[in-house]
C-alpha positions as CSV (number, residue, x, y, z in Angstrom):
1,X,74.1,63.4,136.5
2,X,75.8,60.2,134.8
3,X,72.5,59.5,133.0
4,X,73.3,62.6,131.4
5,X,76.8,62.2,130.9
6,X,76.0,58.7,129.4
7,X,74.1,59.6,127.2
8,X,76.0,62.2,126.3
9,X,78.8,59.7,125.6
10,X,76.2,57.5,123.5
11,X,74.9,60.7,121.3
12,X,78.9,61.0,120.5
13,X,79.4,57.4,120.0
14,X,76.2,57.3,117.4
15,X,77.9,60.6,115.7
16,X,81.1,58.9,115.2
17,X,79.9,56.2,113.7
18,X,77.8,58.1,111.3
19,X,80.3,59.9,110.2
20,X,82.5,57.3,109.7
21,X,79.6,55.6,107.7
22,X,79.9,58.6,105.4
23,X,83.0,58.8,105.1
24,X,83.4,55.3,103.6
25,X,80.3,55.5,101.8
26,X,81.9,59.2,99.9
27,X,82.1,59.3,96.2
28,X,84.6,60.8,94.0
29,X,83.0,64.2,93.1
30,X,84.2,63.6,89.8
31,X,82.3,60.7,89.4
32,X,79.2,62.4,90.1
33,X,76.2,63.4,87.2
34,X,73.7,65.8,87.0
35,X,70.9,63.7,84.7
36,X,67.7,64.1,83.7
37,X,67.7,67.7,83.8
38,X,64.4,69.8,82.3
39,X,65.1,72.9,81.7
40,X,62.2,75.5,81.0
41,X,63.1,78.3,78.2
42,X,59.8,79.6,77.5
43,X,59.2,83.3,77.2
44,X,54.8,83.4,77.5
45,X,51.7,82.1,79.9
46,X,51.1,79.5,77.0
47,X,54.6,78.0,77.0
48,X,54.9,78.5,81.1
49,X,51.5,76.4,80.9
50,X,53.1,73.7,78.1
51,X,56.3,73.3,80.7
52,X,54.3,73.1,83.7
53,X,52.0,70.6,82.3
54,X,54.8,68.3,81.1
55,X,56.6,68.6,83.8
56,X,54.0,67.3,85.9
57,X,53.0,64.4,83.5
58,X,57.1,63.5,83.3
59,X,58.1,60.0,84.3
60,X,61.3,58.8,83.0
61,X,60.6,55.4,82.1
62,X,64.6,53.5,81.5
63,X,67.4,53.5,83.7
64,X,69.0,56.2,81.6
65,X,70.1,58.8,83.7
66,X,72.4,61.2,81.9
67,X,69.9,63.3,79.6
68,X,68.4,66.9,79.5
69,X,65.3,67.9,77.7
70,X,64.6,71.2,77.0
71,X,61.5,72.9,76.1
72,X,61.6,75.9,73.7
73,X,59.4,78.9,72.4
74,X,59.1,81.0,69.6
75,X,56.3,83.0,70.5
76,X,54.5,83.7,67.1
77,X,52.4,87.5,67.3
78,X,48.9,86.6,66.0
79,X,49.2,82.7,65.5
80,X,50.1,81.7,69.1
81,X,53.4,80.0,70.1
82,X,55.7,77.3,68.6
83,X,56.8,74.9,70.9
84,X,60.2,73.2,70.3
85,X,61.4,70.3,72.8
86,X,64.8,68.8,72.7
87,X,65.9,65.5,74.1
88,X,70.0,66.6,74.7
89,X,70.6,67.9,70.9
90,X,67.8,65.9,69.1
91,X,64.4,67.6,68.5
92,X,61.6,65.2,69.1
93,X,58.9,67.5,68.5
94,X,58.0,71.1,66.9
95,X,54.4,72.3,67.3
96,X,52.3,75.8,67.0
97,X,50.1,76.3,69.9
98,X,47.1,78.5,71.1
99,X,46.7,80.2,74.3
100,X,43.8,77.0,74.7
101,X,44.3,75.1,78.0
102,X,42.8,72.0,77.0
103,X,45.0,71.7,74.1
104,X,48.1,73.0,75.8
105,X,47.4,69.5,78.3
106,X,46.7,67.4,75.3
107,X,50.0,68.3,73.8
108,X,52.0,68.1,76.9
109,X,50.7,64.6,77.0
110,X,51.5,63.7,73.5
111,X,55.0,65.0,74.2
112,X,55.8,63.3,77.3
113,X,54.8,60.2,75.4
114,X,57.6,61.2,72.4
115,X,59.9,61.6,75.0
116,X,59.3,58.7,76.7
117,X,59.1,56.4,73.7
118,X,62.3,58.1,72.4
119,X,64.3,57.2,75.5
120,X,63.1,53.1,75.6
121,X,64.4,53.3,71.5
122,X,67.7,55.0,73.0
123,X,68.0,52.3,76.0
124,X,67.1,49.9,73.4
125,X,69.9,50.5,70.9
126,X,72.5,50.7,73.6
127,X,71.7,47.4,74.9
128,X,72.0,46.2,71.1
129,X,75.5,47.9,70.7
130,X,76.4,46.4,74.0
131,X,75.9,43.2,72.7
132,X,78.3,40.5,71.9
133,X,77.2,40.2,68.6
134,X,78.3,43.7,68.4
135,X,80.6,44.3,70.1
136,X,84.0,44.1,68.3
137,X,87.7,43.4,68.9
138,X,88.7,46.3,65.8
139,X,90.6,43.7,63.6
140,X,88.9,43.4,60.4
């Protein structure tokens, strides 16, 4: 009976502690991001298949964390799809696709490499602006 009631006491004791780790270790819930978001908004098979595809392939390369890309369709009756994908507000990449799986992987390829090369330019130019050679006291 006190084996059980010590560890009973121990279990509590571990609890506690835990808790009170997390409580220390809480964040401001204001200081909290949602980053690197995808988002698909694709209407057909061939732009489910484009999403899927990138999604799969997607990396993120930088320690940039706040950023959503979104991937886009106009589906296009007779021609095949137009894919759109956006890297927050800036479109990296407009193309017209076929229902052809093989180029549907070869595309989402390409694309995670635009998106990729556009966030290492993007982590590059910050680190330029954030340098003292930039970086400005605002008297002219």
């Amino acid at each position: 009976m006190t084996s059980l009631n010590a560890q009973t006491e121990a279990g509590e004791d571990t609890l506690q502690t835990i808790l009170t780790q997390q409580h220390e270790l809480a964040l401001d819930p204001l200081d909290l991001e949602i980053g690197e978001m995808i988002f698909d908004e694709t209407m057909t098979k061939v732009g489910r298949d484009f999403y899927d595809e990138f999604y799969s392939n997607w990396i993120n390369p930088t320690e940039i964390k706040d950023f959503s890309i979104y991937i886009k369709e106009r589906p296009m009756p007779g021609i095949g799809t137009q894919i759109r994908v956006f890297i927050d507000e800036h479109e990296i990449l407009t193309q017209f696709i076929r229902p052809n799986q093989e180029m549907i992987e070869m595309l989402a390829e390409y694309t995670v490499g635009l998106a990729t090369q556009y966030l290492v330019n993007y982590q590059e130019i910050q680190a330029q602006l954030q340098n003292e050679d930039q970086a400005g006291t605002g008297i002219f």
